[in-house]
Each structure stands twice: as structure tokens, then as C-alpha cells.
C-alpha positions, 0 to 999 in steps of 0.5 A: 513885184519890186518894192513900191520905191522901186516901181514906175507906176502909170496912174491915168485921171491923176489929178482929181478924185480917186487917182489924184489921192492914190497918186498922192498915197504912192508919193509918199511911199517912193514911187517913181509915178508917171502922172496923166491928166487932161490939163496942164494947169491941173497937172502942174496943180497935183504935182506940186501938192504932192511935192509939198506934202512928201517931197517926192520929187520923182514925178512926171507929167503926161497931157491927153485927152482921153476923147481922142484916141489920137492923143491916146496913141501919143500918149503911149508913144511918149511914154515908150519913148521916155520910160524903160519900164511901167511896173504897175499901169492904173486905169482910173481916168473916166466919166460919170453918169451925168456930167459932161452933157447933164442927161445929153448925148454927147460924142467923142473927137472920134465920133464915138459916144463920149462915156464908151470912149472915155472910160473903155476905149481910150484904157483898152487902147492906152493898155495895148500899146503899152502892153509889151512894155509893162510885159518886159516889167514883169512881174507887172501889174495892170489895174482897172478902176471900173464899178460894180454899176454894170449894165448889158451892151445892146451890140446893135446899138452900143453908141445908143445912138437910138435911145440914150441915157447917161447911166446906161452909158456909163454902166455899159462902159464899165462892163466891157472894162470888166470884160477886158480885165477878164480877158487881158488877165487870161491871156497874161496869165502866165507872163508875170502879169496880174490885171485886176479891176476894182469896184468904183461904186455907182447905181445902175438900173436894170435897162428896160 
């Protein structure tokens, strides 16, 4: 891959937590870092932190809302638009097992389960229209923040419609982004793209 100063690197949930201080670590070493986030205040917020702390000017925002594959299309529509390349994409934007909804079932603009659209659907969308685009950035790389809090998917009710519980949600959202990473990494294997996932630590239960 090209050096870290010379790498377009797309980091989703840049401004807080893990991707606010992995965007900040990239800053700082040149990166030309393209920046989600849900909010424009927040984002505004991350950007000029990360100026102030190592003066990386080369910083651009994007604003979707990961609960609408809508605004997830348009998200990867603009950033086709304004990037000639993504070197690395960091799938890192997510929600965990208790808040938003405290133990409450709560559902997407799409009418999806909140957690399986957040932290699975919205990436896996995110990543297929963006994938010709960091295919031509080859040798490219793809990330996912997922978790070692796994949990099976009741595939005759994977929105748990019928029995719901904030960590069963979260865990079998992050096992099929485990499953994707898999399956994305065969079938890239031999495009000059790596697709890797990593360990977010979380407990989860066995489902009874």
C-alpha cells in the first residue's frame, strides 16, 4: 500500500470513541482522511480538534445517518463524486447494546431493527457501492470494527420481532459483519484488497 501520507482513508463514527481517535492517530501521521459522522456540529467539533492537535489540514466531512439506507446511498454517491480514490475504508460507525432505546426495541427509518441496520446493514451497503472505487485504489484495504460478542441469527426472526433483547441484537449484528468480512475478503482475494475485522470487546450471552 502507499504510505499513510499518501492514503485517502474513509473512517465512518469519526466523531467519537474508537473512530474519533483513530482518525486523530491518522491526522497525525498525513492522511488525507474523509470524516462521517451523523452530526454536523460533532463533526465540525472533530475536525477542528484534530487541526488544533497536529495541524492536518487535509480533512473532509461527511454527514449520514447510518438509520437510513437513503442517506447511506447518498453518502457513497458523494463521496464517488468527490474522491478519485479510498485507499483504506474503516467501518467503525455503530451502536451498542443499550442505548439508543435502554432494553427497548426500536427500528430504523427503513423499518428495520435499529442495531441490524446500524452496525451491519448501512456498512455492508456503505461498502458495496464504494467497492469498484476502492477496487481501482488497489492495493486497498477494508476494515471492520466488529466484536468478539457474537450471537446466532434466528433467520426466521432476525429483526426479533417476536422476543427482543439489546444484546442479542447487537452481537448478531456483529456476527454477520464477521460473516461479510469473510465473504468480501474471498472474493477480493486476488483484486489487491485486504478486508480485515477486528475484535471491539462486548459480552454476550449464549441466546437460550
Amino acid at each position: 500500500m502507499r504510505p499513510t501520507a499518501e492514503q485517502v482513508i474513509l473512517v465512518t463514527g469519526a466523531t467519537d470513541g474508537l473512530g474519533r481517535a483513530l482518525a486523530t492517530e491518522l491526522a497525525s501521521r498525513g492522511a488525507t482522511l474523509l470524516l462521517h459522522g451523523r452530526d454536523e456540529a460533532r463533526l465540525a467539533d472533530t475536525v477542528e480538534r484534530i487541526r488544533a492537535e497536529n495541524g492536518n489540514e487535509k480533512l473532509r466531512t461527511y454527514r449520514a445517518d447510518f438509520s437510513s439506507l437513503d442517506e447511506v446511498g447518498e453518502l457513497a454517491e458523494r463521496i464517488e463524486r468527490d474522491q478519485e480514490r479510498v485507499d483504506v475504508l474503516v467501518n467503525n460507525a455503530g451502536i451498542g447494546t443499550a442505548l439508543p432505546g435502554d432494553g427497548v426495541r426500536m427500528e430504523s427509518r427503513d423499518g428495520h431493527e435499529l442495531r441490524f441496520a446500524v452496525n451491519y446493514l448501512a456498512h455492508f451497503l456503505l461498502t458495496r457501492r464504494l467497492e469498484s472505487l476502492i477496487v481501482r485504489s488497489a492495493r486497498a484495504r477494508i476494515v471492520n470494527v466488529s466484536s468478539a460478542g457474537q450471537a446466532p441469527i434466528d433467520f426466521d426472526d432476525v429483526m426479533l420481532e417476536r422476543t427482543y433483547d439489546g444484546v442479542q441484537a447487537y452481537c448478531q449484528s456483529k456476527l454477520a459483519q464477521v460473516m461479510f468480512t469473510f465473504d468480501l475478503a474471498e472474493e477480493r482475494r486476488d483484486a489487491g484488497v485486504t478486508v480485515n475485522c477486528l475484535h471491539r470487546r462486548a459480552t454476550c450471552p449464549p441466546r437460550s
